[in-house]
VEXDREN-2710 file (C-alpha; in Angstrom, 1 decimal):
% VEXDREN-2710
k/r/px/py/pz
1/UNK/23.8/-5.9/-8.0
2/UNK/23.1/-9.7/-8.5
3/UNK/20.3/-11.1/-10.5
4/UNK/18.7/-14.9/-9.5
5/UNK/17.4/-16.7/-12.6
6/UNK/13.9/-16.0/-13.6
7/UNK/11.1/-18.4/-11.5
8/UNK/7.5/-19.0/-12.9
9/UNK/4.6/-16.7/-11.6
10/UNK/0.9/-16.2/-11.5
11/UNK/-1.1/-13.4/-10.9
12/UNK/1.9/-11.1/-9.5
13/UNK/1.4/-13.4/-6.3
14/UNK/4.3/-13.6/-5.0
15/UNK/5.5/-12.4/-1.1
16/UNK/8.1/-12.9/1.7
17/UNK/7.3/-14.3/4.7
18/UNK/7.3/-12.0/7.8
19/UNK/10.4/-13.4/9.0
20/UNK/12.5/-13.0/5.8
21/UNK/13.4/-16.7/5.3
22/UNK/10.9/-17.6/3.0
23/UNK/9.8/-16.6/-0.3
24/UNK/6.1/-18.0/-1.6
25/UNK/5.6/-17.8/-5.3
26/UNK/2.0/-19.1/-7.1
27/UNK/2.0/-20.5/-10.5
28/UNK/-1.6/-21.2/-11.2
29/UNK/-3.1/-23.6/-8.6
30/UNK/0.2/-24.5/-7.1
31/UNK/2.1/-22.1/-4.2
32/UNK/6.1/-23.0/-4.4
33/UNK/7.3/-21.7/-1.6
34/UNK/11.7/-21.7/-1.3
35/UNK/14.6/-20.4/0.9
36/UNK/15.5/-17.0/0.7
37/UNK/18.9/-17.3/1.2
38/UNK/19.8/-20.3/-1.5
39/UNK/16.3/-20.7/-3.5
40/UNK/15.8/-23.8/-3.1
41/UNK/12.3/-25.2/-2.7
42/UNK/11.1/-26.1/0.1
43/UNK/7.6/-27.2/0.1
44/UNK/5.2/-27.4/-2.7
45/UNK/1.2/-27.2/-1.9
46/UNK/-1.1/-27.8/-4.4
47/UNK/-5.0/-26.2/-3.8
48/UNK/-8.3/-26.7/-5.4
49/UNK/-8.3/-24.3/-7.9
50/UNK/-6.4/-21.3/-9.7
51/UNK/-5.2/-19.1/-6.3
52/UNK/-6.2/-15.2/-6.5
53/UNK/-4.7/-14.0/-3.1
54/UNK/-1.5/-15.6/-0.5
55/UNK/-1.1/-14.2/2.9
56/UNK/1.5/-15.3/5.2
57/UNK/0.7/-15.6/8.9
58/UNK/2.9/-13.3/10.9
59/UNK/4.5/-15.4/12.6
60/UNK/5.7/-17.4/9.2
61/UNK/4.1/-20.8/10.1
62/UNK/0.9/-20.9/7.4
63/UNK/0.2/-20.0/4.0
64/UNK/-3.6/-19.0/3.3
65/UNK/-4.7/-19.7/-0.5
66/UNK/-7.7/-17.7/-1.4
67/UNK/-9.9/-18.6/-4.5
68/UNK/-12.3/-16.0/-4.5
69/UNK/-14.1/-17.6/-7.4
70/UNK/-15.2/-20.7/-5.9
71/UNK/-15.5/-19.5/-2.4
72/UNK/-12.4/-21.5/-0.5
73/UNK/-9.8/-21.0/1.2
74/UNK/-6.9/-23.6/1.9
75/UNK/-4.1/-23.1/4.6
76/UNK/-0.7/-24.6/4.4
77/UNK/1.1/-25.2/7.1
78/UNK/5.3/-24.9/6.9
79/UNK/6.2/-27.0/10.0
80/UNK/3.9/-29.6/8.9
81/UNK/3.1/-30.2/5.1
82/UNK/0.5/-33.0/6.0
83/UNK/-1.6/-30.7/7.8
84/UNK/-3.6/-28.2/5.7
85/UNK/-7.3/-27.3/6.7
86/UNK/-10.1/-25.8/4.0
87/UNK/-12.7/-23.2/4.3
88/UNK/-15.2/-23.2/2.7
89/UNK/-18.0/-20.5/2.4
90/UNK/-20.7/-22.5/0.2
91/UNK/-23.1/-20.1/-1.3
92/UNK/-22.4/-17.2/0.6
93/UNK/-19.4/-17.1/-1.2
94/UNK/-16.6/-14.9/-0.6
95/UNK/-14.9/-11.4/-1.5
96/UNK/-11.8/-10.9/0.9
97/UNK/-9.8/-13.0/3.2
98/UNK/-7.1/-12.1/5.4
99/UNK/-5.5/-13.5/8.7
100/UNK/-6.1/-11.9/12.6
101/UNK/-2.7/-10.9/13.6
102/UNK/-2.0/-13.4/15.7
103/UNK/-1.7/-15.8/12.7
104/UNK/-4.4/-18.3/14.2
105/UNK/-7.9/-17.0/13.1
106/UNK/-9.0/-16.3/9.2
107/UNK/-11.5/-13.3/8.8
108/UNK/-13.5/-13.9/5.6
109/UNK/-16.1/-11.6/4.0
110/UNK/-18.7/-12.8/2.2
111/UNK/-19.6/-11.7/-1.3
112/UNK/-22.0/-8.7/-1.0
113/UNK/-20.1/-7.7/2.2
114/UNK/-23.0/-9.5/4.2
115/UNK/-20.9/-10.6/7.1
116/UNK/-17.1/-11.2/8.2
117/UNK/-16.6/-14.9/9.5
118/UNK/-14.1/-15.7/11.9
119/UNK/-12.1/-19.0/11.9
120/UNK/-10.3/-20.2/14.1
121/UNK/-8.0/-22.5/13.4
122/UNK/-7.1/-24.0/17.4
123/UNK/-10.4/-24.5/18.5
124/UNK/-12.7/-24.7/15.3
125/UNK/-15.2/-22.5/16.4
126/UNK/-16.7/-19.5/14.3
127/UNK/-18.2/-15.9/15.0
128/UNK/-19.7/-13.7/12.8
129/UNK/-19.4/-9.8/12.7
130/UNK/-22.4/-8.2/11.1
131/UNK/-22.5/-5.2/9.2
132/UNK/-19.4/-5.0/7.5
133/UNK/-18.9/-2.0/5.3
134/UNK/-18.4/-2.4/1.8
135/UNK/-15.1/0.1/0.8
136/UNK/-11.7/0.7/-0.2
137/UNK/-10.1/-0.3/3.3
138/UNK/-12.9/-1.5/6.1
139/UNK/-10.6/-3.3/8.2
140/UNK/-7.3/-2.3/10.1
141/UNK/-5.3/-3.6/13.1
142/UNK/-3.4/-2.4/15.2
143/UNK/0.4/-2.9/14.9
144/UNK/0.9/-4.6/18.1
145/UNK/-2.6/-7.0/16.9
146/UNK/-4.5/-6.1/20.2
147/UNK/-6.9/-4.5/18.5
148/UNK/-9.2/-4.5/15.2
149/UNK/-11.5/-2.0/13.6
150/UNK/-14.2/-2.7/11.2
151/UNK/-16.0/0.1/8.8
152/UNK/-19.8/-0.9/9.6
153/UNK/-23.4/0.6/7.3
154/UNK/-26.0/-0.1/9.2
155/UNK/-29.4/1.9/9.2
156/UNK/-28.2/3.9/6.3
157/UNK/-25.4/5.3/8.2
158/UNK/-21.8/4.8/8.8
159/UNK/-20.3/3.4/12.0
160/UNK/-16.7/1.6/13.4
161/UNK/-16.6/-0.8/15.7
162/UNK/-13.5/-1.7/18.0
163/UNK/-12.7/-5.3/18.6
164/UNK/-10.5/-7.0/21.3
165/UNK/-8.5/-9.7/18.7
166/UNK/-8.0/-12.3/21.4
167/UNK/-11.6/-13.4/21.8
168/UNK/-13.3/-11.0/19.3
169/UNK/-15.4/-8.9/22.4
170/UNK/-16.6/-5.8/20.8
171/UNK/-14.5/-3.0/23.1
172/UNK/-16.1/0.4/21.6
173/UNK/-18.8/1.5/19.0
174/UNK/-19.5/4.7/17.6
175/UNK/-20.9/6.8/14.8
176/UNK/-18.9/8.2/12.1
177/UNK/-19.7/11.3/10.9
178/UNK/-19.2/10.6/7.5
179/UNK/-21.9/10.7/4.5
180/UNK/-20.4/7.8/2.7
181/UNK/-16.8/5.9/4.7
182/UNK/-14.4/5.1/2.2
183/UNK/-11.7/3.9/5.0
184/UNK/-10.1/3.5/7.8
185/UNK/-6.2/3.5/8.9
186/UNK/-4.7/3.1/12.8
187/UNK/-1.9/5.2/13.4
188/UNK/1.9/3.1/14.0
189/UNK/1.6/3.5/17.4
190/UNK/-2.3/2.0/18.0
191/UNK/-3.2/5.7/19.4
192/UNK/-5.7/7.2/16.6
193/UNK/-7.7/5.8/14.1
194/UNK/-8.2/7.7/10.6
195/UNK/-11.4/7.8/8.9
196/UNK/-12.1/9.7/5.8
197/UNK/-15.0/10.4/4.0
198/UNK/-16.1/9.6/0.2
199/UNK/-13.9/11.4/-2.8
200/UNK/-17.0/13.7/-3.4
201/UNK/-16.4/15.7/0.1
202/UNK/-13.3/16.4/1.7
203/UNK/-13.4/15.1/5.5
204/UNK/-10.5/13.6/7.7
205/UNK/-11.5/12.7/11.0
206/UNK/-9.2/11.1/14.0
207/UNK/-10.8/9.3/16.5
208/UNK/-9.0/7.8/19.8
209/UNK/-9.3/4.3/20.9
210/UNK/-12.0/4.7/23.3
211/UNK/-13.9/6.6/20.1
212/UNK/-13.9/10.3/21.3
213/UNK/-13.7/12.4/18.0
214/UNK/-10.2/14.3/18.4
215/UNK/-10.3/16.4/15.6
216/UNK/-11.9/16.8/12.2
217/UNK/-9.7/18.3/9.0
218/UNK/-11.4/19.5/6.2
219/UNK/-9.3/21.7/3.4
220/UNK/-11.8/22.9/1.3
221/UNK/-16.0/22.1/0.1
222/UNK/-17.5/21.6/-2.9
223/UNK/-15.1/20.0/-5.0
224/UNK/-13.3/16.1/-5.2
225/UNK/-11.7/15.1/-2.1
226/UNK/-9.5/12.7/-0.3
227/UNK/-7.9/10.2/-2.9
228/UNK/-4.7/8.3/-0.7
229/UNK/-3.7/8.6/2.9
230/UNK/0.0/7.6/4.5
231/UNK/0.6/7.7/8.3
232/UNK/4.5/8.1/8.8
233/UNK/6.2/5.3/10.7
234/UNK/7.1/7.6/13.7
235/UNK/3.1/8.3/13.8
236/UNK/3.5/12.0/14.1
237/UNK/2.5/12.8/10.7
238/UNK/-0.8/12.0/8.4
239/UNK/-0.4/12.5/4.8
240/UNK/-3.7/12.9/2.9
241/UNK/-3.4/13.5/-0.9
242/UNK/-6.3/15.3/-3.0
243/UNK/-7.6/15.3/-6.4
244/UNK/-7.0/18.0/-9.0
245/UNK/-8.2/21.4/-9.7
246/UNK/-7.9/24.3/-12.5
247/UNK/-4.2/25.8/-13.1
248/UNK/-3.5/29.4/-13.3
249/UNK/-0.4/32.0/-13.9
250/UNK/0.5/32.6/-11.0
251/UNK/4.3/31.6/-10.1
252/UNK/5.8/29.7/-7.1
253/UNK/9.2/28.4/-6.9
254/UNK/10.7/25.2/-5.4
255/UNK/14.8/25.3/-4.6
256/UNK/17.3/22.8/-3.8
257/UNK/21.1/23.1/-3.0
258/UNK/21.8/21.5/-6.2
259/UNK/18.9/22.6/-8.5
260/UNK/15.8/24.1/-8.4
261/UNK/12.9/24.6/-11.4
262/UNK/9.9/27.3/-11.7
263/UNK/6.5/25.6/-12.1
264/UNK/3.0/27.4/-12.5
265/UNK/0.9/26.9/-9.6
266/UNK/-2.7/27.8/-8.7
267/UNK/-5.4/27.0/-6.2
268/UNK/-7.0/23.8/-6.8
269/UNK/-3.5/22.2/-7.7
270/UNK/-3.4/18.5/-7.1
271/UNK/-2.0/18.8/-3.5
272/UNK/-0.5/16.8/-0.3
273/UNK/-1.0/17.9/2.9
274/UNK/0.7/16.6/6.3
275/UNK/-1.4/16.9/9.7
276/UNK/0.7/16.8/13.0
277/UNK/0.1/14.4/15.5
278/UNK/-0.1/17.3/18.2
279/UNK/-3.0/19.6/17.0
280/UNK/-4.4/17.6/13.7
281/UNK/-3.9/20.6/11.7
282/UNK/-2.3/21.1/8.1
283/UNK/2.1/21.7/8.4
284/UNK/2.3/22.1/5.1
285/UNK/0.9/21.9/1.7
286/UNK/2.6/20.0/-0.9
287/UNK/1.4/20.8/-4.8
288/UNK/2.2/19.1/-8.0
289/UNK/1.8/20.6/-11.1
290/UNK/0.6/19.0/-14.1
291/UNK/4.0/19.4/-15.8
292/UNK/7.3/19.6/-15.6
293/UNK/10.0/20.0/-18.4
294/UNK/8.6/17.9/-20.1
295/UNK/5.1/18.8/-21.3
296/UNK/4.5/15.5/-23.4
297/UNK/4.2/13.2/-20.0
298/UNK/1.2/14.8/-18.6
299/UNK/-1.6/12.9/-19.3
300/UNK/-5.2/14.5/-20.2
301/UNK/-7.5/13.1/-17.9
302/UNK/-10.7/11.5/-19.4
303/UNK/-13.4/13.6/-17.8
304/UNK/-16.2/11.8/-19.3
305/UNK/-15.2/8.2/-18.1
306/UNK/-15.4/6.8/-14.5
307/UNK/-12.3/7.1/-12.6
308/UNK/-10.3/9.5/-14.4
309/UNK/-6.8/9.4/-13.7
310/UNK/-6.7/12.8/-11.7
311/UNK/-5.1/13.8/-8.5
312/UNK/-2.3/12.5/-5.7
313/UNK/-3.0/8.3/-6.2
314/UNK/-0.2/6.9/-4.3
315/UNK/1.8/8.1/-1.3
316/UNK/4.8/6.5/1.2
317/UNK/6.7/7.5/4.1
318/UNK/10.4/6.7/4.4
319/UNK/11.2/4.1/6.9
320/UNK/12.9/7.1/9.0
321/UNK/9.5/9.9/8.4
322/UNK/12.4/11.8/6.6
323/UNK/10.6/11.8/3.1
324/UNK/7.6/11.4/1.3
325/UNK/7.4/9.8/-1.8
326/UNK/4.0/10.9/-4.5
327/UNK/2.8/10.2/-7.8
328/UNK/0.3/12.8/-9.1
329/UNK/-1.9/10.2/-11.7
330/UNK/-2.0/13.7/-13.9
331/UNK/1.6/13.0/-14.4
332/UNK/2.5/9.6/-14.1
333/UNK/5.7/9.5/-15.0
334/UNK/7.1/11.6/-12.3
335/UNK/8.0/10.6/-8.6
336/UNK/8.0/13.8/-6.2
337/UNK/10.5/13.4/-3.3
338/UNK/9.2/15.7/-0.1
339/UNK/11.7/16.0/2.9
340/UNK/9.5/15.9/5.5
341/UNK/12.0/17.5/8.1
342/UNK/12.4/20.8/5.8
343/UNK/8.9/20.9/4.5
344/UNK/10.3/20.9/0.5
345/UNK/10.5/19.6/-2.5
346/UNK/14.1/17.1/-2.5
347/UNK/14.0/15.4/-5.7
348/UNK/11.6/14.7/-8.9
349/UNK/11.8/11.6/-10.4
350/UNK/11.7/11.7/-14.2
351/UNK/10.7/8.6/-16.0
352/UNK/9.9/7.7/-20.0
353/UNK/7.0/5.5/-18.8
354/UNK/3.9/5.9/-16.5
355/UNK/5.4/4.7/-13.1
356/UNK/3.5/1.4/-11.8
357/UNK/4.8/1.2/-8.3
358/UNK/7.2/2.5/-5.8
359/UNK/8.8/1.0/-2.7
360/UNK/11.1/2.3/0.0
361/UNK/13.3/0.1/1.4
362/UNK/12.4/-0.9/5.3
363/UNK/15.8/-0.3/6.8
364/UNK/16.9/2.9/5.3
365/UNK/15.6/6.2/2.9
366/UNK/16.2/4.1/-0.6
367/UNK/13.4/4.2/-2.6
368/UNK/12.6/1.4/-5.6
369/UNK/10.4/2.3/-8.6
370/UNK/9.3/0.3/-11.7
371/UNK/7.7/1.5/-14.7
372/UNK/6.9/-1.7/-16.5
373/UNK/9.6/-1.8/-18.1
374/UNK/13.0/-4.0/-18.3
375/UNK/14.9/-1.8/-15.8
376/UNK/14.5/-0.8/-11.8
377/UNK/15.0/2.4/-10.3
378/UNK/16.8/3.3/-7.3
379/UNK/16.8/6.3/-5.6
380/UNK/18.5/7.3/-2.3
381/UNK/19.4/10.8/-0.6
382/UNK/23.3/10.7/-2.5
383/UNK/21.5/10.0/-5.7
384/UNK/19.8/7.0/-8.7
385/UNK/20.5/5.0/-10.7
386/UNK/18.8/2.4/-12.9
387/UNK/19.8/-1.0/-13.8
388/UNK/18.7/-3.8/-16.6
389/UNK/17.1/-6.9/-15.5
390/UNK/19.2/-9.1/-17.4
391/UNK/18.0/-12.6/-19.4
392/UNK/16.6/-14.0/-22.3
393/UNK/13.9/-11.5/-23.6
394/UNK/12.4/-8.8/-22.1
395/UNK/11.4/-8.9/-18.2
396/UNK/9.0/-6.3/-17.8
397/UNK/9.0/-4.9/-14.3
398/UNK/5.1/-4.8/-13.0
399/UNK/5.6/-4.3/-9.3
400/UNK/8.2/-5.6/-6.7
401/UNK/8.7/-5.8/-3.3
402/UNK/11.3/-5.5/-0.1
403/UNK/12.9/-8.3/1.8
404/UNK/12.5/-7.6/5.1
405/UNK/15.9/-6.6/5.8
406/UNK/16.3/-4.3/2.6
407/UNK/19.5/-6.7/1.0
408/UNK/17.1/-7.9/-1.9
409/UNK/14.2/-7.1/-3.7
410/UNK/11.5/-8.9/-5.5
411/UNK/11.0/-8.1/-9.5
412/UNK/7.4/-9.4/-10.7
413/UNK/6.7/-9.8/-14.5
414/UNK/3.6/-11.0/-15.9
415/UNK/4.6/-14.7/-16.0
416/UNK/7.9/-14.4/-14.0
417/UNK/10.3/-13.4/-11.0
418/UNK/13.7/-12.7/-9.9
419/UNK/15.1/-11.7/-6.5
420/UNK/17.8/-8.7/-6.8
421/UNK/20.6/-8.6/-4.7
422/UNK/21.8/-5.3/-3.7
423/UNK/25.5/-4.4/-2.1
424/UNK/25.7/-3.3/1.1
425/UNK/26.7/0.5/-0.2
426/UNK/24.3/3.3/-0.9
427/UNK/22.7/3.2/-3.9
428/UNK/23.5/6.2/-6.0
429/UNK/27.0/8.0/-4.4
430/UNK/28.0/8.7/-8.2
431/UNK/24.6/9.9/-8.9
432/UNK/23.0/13.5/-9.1
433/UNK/19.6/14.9/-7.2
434/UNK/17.9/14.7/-9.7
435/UNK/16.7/11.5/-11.3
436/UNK/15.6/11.5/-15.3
437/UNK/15.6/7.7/-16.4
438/UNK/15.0/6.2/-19.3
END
């Protein structure tokens, strides 16, 4: 692997653009935004104020600059850095903006989730969607950008509405029979929408495009429900992970060609399970204990505080729907491998810190994790390994990201960046199954 030298950051704002030849970096109120392939910058924009979000538009054209705090958004524009148009929402004020997938209309909510306004930026003109829903995801489009739905609360009950995204024309609304939305995902292929219910009750529903209710999964009542959803690339499976439950003595075991390891398990275990794209019923159930060799990495969850750290909080599908990578927030420091094709346990990832974020590589099953450390963790199918950041002091690894064709990744610190350059061979041929890093 080759290291860049270490680039000024802001905020963890940092992205490629959709095309892969661009890299835009914030520092403050300035975005810098250089070639991937030699670094060199390209353009320098500088907004009104400190920038709390950067989207690129997907066709690689504009930068959006959200500042949240005073309500604007600026948008730069690559082709011509004279051009550059601001939005701004005056004492609405705003909480989220993001672009319409054809890179040419902004959607902005307002603070207190009283409307969405749409800009567009060919013709100038503005529409307003009512109702938006205030939750953890109440917007998603479809991957081909024909479509958009929106999480609505109106008359104290839940509802999504389907919009055409070339002119905004509402195409389908229906109720959601939910108590309390918490989001809403499309499937890959644009065929089925999941919505799931609030953490207090356990409720998956899959709706089709025209809004006919195809099937409704619930694995248990009366206790914490859905915490994180994944839908696999090939769109034939759904991953929904739960919060915890009690552990008992009863024993299950896991095996592996290589190795395999006896774990308690129990009803109630923090749990995975993958729906099929054919009936919408449960494959398989994936549980995590709450330890693993090492009993000192589990962490206790505080009960009596909001948001305790309890249950399946991040999931990911391997660009191929071969594996599944977790993190059970009861153990942090562990990443649980799933092959998907064999329904099993593959691999557990060990680490001496909580992990902060995992990636897989877009092109091929290779998996990068960072715990906040100085060091990045690659795992593949043939095996990890790990590898110092190098430079003066000590990078701490918050989060990264992919380049579009997998040959580099992004390493964000608190105040920095570097791009690493991986070699064209597999990560890990050297290494074992199992990953313990330090």
């Amino acid at each position: 692997m080759n290291f860049s030298e270490a680039f000024k950051l802001s905020s963890l704002l940092c992205k490629f653009s959709p095309d892969g030849k661009y890299l835009a970096a914030c520092v403050q109120y300035r975005v810098v935004v250089r070639d991937v392939s030699t670094l060199q910058v390209l353009q320098l924009y500088t907004c009104l104020d400190q920038i709390q979000h950067i989207e690129w538009s997907a066709d690689s054209l504009f930068i959006l600059c959200a500042m949240y705090k005073r309500g604007l958004v600026q948008v730069w524009s690559l082709e011509q850095p004279e051009w550059h148009c601001r939005i701004d929402e005056g004492s609405a004020g705003l909480a989220a903006s993001c672009w319409s997938p054809d890179g040419r209309h902004i959607l902005n909510t307002t603070e207190f989730h009283l409307r969405i306004t749409v800009w567009s930026l060919c013709t100038k003109s503005v529409s307003y969607i009512k109702y938006p829903k205030a939750c953890q995801q109440g917007i998603s489009f479809t991957r081909d950008g024909r479509y958009m739905a929106l999480a609505e609360r109106r008359d104290c009950r839940d509802h999504v509405s389907v919009f055409v995204c070339s002119d905004w024309q509402l195409l389908r609304h229906f109720d959601a029979d939910t108590q309390d939305l918490a989001g809403i995902e499309w499937a890959p292929n644009g065929c089925v929408l999941a919505v799931w219910d609030t953490c207090l009750e356990y409720k998956m529903l899959l709706y089709s495009l025209d809004g006919r209710l195809l099937s409704v999964f619930c694995a248990y009542e009366w206790s914490l429900g859905i915490k994180s959803v994944a839908w696999s690339p090939s769109s034939q499976f759904l991953a929904v992970g739960s919060y915890d439950g009690k552990v008992g003595a009863e024993q299950h075991t896991w095996g592996h060609s290589s190795w395999q390891t006896t774990w308690p398990h129990a009803r109630g275990l923090p749990q995975v399970r993958v729906l099929n794209h054919v009936t919408w019923k449960a494959i398989t159930e994936f549980e995590h204990p709450t330890n693993i060799n090492n009993p000192k990495i589990m962490l206790k969850p505080a009960a009596d505080r909001a948001n305790p750290k309890i249950g399946i909080g991040a999931l990911a599908f391997s660009p191929d729907s071969y594996f599944l990578a977790t993190r059970n927030d009861n153990v942090p420091n562990a990443v649980w491998i799933w092959d998907v094709r064999k329904l099993r346990l593959f691999a557990v990832l060990e680490q001496l810190r909580p992990v902060r974020s995992f990636h897989w590589d877009p092109q091929q099953p290779r998996l990068a994790i960072c715990t906040g450390g100085s060091k990045v963790y690659l795992w593949s199918p043939a095996g990890c390994v790990s590898v110092q950041v190098p430079g003066e002091g000590d990078f701490q690894v918050l989060s990264l990201c992919w380049h579009l064709h997998g040959g580099s990744l992004a390493l964000l610190s608190k105040d920095h960046f570097c791009l690493c350059f991986l070699d064209s061979v597999e990560v890990g041929t050297a290494g074992g199954q199992r990953g313990d890093h330090t």
